[in-house]
Jmol script that loads the backbone (N, CA, C; Angstrom):
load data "model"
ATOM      1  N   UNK A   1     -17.983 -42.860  -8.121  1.00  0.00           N
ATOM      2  CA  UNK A   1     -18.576 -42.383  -9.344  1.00  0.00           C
ATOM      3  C   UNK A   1     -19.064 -40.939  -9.184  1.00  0.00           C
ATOM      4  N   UNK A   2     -19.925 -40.819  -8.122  1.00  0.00           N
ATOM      5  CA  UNK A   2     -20.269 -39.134  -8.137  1.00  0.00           C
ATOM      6  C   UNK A   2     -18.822 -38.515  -7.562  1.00  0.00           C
ATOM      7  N   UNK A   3     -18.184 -38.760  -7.126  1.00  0.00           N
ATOM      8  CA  UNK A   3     -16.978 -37.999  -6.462  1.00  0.00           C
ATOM      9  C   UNK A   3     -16.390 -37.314  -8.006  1.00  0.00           C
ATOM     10  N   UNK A   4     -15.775 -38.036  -8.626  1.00  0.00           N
ATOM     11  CA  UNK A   4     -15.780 -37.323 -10.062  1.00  0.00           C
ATOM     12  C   UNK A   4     -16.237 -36.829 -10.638  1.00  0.00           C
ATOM     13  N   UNK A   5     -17.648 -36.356 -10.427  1.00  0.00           N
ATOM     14  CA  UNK A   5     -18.158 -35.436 -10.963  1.00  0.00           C
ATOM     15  C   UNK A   5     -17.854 -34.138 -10.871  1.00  0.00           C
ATOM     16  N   UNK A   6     -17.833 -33.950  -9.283  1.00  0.00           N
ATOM     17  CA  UNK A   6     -17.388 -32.794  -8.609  1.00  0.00           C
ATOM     18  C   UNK A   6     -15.691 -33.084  -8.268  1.00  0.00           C
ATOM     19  N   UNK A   7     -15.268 -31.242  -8.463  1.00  0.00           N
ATOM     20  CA  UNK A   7     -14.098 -31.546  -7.990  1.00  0.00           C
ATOM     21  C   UNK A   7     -14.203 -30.446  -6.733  1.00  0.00           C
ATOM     22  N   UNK A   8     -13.697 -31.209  -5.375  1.00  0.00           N
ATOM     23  CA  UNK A   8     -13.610 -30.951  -3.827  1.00  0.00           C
ATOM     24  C   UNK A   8     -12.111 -30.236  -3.892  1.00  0.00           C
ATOM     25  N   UNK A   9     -11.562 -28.904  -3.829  1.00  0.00           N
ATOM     26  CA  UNK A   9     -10.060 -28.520  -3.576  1.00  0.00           C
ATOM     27  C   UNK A   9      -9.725 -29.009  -2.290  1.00  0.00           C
ATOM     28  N   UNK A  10      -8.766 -29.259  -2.020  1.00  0.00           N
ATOM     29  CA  UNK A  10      -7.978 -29.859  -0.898  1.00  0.00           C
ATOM     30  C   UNK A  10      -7.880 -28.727   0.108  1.00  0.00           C
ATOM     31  N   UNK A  11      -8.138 -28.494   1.553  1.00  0.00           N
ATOM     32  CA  UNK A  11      -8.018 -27.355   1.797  1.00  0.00           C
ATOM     33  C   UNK A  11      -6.209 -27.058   2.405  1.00  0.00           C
ATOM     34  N   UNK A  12      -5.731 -25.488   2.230  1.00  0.00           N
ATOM     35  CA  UNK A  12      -4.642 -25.087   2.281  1.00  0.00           C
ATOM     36  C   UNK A  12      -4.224 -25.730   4.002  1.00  0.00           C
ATOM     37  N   UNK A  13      -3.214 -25.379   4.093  1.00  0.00           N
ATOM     38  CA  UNK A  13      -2.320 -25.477   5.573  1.00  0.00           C
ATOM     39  C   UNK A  13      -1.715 -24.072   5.794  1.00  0.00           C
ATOM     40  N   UNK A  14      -2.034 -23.472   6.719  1.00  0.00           N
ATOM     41  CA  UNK A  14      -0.974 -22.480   7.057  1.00  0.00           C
ATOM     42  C   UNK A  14       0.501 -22.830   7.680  1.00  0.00           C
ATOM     43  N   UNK A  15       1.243 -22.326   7.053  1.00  0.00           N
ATOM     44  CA  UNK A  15       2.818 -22.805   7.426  1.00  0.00           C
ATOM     45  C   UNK A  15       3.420 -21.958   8.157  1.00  0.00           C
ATOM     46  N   UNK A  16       3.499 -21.425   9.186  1.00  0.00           N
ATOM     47  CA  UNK A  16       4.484 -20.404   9.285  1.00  0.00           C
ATOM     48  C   UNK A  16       6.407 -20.881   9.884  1.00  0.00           C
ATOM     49  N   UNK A  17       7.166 -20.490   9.711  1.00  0.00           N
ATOM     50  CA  UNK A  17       8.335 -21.030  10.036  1.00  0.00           C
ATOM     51  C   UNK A  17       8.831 -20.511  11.161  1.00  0.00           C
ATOM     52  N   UNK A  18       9.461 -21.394  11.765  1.00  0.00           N
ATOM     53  CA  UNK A  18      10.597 -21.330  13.072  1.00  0.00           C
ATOM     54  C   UNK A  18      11.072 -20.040  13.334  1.00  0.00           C
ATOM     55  N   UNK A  19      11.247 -19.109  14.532  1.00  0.00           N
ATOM     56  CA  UNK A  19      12.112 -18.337  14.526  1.00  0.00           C
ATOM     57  C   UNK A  19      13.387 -18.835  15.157  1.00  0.00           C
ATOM     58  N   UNK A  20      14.404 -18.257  14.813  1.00  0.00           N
ATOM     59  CA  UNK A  20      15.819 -19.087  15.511  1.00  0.00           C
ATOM     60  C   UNK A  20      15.522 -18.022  16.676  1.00  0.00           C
ATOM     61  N   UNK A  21      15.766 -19.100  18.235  1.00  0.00           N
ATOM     62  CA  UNK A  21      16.088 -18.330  19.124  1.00  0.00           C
ATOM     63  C   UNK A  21      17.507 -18.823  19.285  1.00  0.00           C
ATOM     64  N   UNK A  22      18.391 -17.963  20.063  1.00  0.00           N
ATOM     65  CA  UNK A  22      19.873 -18.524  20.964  1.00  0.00           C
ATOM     66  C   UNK A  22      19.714 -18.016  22.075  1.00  0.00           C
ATOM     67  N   UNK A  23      19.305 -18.903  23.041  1.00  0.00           N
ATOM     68  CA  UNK A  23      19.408 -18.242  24.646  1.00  0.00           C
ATOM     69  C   UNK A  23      20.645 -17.698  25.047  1.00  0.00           C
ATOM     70  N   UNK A  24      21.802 -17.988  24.486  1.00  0.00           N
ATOM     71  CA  UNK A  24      23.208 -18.087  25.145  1.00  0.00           C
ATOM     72  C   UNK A  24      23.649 -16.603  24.325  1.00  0.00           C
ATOM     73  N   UNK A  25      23.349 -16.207  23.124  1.00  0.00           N
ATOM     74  CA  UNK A  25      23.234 -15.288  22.371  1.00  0.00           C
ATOM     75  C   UNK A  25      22.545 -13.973  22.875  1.00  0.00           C
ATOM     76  N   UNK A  26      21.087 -14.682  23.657  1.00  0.00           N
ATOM     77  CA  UNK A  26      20.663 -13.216  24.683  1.00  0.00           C
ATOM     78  C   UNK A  26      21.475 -12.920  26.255  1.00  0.00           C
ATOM     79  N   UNK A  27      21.514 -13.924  26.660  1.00  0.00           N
ATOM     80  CA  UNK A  27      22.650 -13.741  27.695  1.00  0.00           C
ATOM     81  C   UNK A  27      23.747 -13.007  27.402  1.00  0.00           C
ATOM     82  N   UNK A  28      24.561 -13.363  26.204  1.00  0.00           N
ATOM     83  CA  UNK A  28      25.333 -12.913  26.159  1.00  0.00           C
ATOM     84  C   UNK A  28      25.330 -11.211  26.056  1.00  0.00           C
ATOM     85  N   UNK A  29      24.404 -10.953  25.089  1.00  0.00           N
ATOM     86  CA  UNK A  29      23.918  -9.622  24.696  1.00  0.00           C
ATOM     87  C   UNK A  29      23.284  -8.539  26.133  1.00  0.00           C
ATOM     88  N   UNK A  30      22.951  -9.154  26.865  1.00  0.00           N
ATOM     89  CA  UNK A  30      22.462  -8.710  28.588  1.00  0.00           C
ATOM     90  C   UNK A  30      23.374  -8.731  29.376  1.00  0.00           C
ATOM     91  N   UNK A  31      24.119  -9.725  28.995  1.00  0.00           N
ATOM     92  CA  UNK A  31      25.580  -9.182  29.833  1.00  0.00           C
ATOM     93  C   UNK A  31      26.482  -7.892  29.668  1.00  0.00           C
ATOM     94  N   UNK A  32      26.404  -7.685  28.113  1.00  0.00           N
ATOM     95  CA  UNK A  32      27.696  -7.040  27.471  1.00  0.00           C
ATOM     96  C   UNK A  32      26.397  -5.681  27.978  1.00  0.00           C
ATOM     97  N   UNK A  33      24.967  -5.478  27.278  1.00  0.00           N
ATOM     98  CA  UNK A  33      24.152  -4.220  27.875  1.00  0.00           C
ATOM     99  C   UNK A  33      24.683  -3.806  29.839  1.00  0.00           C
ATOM    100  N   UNK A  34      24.690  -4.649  30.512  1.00  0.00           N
ATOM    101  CA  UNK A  34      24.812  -4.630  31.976  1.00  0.00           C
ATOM    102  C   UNK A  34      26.360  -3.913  31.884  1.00  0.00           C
ATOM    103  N   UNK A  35      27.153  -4.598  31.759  1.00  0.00           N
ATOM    104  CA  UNK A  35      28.393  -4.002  31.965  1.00  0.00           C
ATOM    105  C   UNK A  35      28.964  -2.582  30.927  1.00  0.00           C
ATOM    106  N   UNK A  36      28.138  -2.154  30.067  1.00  0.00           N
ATOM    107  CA  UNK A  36      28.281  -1.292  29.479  1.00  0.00           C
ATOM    108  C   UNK A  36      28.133  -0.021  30.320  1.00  0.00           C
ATOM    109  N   UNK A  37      26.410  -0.525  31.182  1.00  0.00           N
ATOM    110  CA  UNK A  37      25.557   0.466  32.068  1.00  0.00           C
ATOM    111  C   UNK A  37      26.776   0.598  32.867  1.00  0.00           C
ATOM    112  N   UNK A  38      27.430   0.197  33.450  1.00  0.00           N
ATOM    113  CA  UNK A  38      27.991  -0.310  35.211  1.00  0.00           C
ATOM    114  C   UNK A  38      29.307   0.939  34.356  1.00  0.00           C
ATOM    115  N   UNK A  39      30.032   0.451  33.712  1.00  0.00           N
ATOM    116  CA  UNK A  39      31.242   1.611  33.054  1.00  0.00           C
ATOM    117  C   UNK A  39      30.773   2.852  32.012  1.00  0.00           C
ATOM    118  N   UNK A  40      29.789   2.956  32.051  1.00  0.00           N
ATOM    119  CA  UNK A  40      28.998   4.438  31.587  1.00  0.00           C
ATOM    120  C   UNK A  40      28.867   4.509  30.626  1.00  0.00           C
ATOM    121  N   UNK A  41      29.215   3.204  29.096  1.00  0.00           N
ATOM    122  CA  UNK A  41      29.370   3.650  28.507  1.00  0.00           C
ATOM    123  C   UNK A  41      27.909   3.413  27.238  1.00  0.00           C
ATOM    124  N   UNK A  42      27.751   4.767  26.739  1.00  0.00           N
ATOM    125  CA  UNK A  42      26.709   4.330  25.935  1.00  0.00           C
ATOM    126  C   UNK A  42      26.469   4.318  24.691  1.00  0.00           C
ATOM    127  N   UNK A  43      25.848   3.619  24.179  1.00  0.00           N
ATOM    128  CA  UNK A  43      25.774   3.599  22.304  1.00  0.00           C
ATOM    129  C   UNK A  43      24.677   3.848  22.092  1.00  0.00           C
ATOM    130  N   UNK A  44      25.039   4.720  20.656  1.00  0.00           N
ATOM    131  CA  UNK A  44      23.905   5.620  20.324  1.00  0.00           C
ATOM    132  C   UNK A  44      23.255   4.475  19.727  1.00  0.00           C
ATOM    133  N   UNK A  45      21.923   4.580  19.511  1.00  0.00           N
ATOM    134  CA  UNK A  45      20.761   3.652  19.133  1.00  0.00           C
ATOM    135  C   UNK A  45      20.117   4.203  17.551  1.00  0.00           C
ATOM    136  N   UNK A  46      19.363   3.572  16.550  1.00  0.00           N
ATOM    137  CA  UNK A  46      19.181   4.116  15.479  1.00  0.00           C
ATOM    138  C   UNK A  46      17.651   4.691  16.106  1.00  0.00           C
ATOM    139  N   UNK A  47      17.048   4.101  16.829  1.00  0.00           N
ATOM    140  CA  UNK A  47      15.640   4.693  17.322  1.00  0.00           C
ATOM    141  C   UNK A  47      15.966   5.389  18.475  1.00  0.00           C
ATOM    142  N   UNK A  48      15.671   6.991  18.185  1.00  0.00           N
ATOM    143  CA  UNK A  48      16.014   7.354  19.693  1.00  0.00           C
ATOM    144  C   UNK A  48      15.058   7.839  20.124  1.00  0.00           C
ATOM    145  N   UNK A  49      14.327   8.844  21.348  1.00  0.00           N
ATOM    146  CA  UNK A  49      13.744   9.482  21.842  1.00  0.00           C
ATOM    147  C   UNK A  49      13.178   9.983  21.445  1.00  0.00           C
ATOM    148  N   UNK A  50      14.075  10.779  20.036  1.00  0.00           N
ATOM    149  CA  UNK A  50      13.626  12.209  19.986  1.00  0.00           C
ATOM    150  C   UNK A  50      12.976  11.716  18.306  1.00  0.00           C
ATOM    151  N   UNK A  51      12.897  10.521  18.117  1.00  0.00           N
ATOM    152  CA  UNK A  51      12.054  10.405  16.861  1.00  0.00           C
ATOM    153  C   UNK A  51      10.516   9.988  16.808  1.00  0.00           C
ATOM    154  N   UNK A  52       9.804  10.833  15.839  1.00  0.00           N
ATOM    155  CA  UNK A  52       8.763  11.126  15.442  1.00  0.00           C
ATOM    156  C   UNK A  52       8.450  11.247  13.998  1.00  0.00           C
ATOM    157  N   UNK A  53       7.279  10.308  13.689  1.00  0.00           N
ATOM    158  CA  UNK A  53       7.566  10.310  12.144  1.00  0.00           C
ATOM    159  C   UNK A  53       6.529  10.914  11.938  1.00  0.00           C
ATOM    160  N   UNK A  54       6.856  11.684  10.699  1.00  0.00           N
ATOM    161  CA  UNK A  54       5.844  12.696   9.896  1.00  0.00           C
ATOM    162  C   UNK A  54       4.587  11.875   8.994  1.00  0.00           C
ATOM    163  N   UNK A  55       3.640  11.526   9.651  1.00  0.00           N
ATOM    164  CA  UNK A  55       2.656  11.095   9.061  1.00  0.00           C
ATOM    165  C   UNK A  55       1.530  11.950   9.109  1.00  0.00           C
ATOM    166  N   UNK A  56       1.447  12.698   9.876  1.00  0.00           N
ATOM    167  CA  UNK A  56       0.337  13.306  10.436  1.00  0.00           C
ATOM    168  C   UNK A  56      -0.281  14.119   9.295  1.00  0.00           C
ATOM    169  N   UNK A  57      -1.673  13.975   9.073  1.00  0.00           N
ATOM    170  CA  UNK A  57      -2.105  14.526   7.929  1.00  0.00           C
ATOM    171  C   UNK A  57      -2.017  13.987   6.432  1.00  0.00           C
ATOM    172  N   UNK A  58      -1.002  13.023   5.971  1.00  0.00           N
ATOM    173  CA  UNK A  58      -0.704  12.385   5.528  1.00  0.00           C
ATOM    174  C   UNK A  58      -1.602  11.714   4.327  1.00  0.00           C
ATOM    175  N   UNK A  59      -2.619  11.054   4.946  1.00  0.00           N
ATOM    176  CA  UNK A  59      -3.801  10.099   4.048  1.00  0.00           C
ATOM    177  C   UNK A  59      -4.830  11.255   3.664  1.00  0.00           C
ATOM    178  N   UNK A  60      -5.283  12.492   5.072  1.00  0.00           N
ATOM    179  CA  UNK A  60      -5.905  13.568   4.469  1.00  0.00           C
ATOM    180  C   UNK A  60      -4.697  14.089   3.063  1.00  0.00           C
ATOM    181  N   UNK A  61      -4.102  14.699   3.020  1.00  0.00           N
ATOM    182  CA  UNK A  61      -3.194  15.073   1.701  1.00  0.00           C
ATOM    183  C   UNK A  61      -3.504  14.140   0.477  1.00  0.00           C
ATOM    184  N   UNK A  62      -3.597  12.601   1.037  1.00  0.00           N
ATOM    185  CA  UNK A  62      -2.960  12.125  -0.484  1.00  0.00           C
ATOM    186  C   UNK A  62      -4.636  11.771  -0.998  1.00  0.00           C
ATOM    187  N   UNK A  63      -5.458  11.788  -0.295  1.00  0.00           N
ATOM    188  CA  UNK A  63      -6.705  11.529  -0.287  1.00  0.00           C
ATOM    189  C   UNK A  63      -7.089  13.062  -1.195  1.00  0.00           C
ATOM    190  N   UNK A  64      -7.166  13.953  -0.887  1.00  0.00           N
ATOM    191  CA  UNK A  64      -7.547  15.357  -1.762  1.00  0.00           C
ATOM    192  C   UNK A  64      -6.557  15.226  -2.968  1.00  0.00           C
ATOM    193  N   UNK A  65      -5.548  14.821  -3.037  1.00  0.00           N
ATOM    194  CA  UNK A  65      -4.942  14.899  -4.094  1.00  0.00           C
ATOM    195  C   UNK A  65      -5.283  13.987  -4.774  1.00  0.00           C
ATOM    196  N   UNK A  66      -5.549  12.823  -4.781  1.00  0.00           N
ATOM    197  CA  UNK A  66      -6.644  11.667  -5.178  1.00  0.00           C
ATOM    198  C   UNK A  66      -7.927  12.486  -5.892  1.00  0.00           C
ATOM    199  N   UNK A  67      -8.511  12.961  -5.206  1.00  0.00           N
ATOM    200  CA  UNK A  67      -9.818  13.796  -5.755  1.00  0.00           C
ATOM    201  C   UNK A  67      -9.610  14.594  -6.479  1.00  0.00           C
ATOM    202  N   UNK A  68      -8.527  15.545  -6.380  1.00  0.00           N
ATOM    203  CA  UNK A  68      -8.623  16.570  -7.755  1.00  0.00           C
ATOM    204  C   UNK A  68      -8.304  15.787  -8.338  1.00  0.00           C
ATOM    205  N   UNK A  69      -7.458  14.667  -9.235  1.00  0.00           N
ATOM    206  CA  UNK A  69      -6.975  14.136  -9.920  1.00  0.00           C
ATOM    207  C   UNK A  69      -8.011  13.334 -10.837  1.00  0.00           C
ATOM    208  N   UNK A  70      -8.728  13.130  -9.698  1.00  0.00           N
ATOM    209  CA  UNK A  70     -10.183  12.282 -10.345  1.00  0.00           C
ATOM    210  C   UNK A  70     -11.178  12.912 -10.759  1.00  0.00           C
ATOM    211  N   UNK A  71     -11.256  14.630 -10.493  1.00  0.00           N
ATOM    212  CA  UNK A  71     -12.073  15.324 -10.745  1.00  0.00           C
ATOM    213  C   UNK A  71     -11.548  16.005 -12.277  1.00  0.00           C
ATOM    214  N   UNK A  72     -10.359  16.121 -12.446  1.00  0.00           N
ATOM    215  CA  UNK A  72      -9.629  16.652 -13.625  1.00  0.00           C
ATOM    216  C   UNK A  72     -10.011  15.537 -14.309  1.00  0.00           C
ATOM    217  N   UNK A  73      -9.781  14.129 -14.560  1.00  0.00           N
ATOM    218  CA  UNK A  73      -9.552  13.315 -15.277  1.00  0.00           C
ATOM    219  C   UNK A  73     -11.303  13.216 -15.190  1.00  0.00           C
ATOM    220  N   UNK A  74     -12.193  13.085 -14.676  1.00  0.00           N
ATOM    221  CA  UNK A  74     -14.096  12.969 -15.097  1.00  0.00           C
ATOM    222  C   UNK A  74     -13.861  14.491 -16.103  1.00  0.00           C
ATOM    223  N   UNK A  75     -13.579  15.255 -15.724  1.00  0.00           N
ATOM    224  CA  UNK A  75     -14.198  16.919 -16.448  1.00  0.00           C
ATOM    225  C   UNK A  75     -13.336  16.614 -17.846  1.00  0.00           C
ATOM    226  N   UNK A  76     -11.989  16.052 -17.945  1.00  0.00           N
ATOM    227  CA  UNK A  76     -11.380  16.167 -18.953  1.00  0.00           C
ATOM    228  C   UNK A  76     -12.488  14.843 -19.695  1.00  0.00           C
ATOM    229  N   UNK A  77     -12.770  13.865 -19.466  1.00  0.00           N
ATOM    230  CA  UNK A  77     -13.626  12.746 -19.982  1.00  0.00           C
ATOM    231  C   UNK A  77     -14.796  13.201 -20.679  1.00  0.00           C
ATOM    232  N   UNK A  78     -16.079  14.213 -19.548  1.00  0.00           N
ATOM    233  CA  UNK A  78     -16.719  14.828 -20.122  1.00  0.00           C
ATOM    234  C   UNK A  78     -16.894  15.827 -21.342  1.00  0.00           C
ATOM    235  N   UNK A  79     -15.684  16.464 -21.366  1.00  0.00           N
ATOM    236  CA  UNK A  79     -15.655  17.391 -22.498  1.00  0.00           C
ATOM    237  C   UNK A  79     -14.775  16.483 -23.768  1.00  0.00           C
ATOM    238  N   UNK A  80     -14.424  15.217 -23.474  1.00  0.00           N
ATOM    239  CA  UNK A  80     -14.008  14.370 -24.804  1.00  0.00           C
ATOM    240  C   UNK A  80     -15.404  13.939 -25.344  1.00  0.00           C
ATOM    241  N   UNK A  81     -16.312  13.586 -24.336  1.00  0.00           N
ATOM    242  CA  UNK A  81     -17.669  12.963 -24.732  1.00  0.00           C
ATOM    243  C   UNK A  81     -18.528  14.075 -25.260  1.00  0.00           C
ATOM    244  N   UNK A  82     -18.416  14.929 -25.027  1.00  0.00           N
ATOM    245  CA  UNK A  82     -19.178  16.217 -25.483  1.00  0.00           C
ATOM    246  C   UNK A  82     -18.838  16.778 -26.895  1.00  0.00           C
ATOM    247  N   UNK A  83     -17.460  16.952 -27.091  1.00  0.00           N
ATOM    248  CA  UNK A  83     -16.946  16.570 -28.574  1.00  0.00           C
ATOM    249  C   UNK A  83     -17.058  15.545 -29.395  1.00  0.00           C
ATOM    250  N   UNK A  84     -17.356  14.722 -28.908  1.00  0.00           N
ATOM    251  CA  UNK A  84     -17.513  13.843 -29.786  1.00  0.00           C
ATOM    252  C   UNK A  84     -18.968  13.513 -29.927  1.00  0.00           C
ATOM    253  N   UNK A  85     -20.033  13.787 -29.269  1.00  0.00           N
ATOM    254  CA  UNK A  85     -21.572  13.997 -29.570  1.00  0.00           C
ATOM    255  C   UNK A  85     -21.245  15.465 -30.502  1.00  0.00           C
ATOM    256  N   UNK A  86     -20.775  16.454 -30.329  1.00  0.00           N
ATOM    257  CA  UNK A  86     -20.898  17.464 -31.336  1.00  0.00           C
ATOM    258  C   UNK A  86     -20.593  17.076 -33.069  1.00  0.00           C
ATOM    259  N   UNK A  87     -19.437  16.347 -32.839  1.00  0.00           N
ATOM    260  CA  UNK A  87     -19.077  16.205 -34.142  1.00  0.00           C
ATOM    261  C   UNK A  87     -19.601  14.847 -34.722  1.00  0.00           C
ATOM    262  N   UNK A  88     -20.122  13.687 -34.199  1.00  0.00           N
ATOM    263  CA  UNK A  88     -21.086  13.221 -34.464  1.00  0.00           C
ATOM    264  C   UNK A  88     -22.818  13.430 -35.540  1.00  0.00           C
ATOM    265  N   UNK A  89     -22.942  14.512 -34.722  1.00  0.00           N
ATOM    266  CA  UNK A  89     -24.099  15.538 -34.864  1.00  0.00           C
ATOM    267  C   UNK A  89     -23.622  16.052 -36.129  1.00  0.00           C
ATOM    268  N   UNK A  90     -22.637  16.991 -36.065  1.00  0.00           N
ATOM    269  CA  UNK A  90     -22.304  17.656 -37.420  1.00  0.00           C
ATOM    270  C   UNK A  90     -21.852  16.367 -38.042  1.00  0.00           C
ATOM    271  N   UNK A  91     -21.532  15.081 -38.332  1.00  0.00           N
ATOM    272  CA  UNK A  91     -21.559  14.109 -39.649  1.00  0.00           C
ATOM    273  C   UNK A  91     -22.711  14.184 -40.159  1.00  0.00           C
ATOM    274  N   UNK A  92     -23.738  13.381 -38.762  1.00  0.00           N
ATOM    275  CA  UNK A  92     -24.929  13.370 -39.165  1.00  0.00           C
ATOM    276  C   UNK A  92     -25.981  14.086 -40.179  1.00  0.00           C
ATOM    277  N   UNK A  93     -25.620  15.649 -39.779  1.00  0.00           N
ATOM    278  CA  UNK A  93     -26.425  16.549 -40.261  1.00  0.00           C
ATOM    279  C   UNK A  93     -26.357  16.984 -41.835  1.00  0.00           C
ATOM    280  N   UNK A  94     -24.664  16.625 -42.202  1.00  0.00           N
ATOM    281  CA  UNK A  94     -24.232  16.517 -43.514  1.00  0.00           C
ATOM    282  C   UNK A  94     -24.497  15.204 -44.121  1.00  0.00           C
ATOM    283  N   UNK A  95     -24.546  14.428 -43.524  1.00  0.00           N
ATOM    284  CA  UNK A  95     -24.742  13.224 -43.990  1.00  0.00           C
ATOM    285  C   UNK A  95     -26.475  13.174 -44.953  1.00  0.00           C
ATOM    286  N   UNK A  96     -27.308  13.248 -43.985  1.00  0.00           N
ATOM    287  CA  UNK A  96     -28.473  13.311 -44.339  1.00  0.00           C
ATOM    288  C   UNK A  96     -29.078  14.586 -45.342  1.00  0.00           C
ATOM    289  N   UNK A  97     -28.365  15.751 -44.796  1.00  0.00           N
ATOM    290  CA  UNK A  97     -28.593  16.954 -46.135  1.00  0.00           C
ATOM    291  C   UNK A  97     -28.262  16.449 -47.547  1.00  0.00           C
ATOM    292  N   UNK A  98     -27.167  16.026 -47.389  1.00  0.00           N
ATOM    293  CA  UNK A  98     -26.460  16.126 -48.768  1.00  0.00           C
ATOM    294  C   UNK A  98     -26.782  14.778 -49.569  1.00  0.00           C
TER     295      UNK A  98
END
end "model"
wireframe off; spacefill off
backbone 0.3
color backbone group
């Protein structure tokens, strides 16, 4: 009876899935690397040595560019709010004269 009152969520399971290994698949692949070494021969790799990625400075850049953006868009806000207390004011002022 009190259990229905309240509702208790079931708690989640983390699932994560299988990776496929093939032992016979890395062997094989350590073999064909070994005998490549042994007859000289070599394949170019997509990651090589000589790479270096251009991040540096990066979050400083997008971070200031963040800020002017936010500083344009407050100043442009302010001077909508400022117009519109002006012309407010001038209804007002006709309003009540006339």
């Amino acid at each position: 009876m009190i259990g229905s009152f309240f509702h208790l969520p079931k708690h989640r399971r983390f699932s994560m899935p299988f990776r496929y290994y093939n032992p016979e698949k890395e062997e094989m692949q350590d073999r064909e690397d070994r005998i490549k070494k042994e007859l000289g021969i070599h394949e170019k790799k997509e990651t090589g040595e000589n790479y270096r990625p251009n991040i540096k400075g990066q979050f400083r850049r997008s971070m200031n560019h963040s800020s002017k953006s936010a500083s344009d868009s407050r100043r442009r806000s302010n001077t909508r709010l400022l117009l519109l207390i002006v012309i407010i004011s001038i209804a007002a002022y006709l309003l009540f004269k006339f």
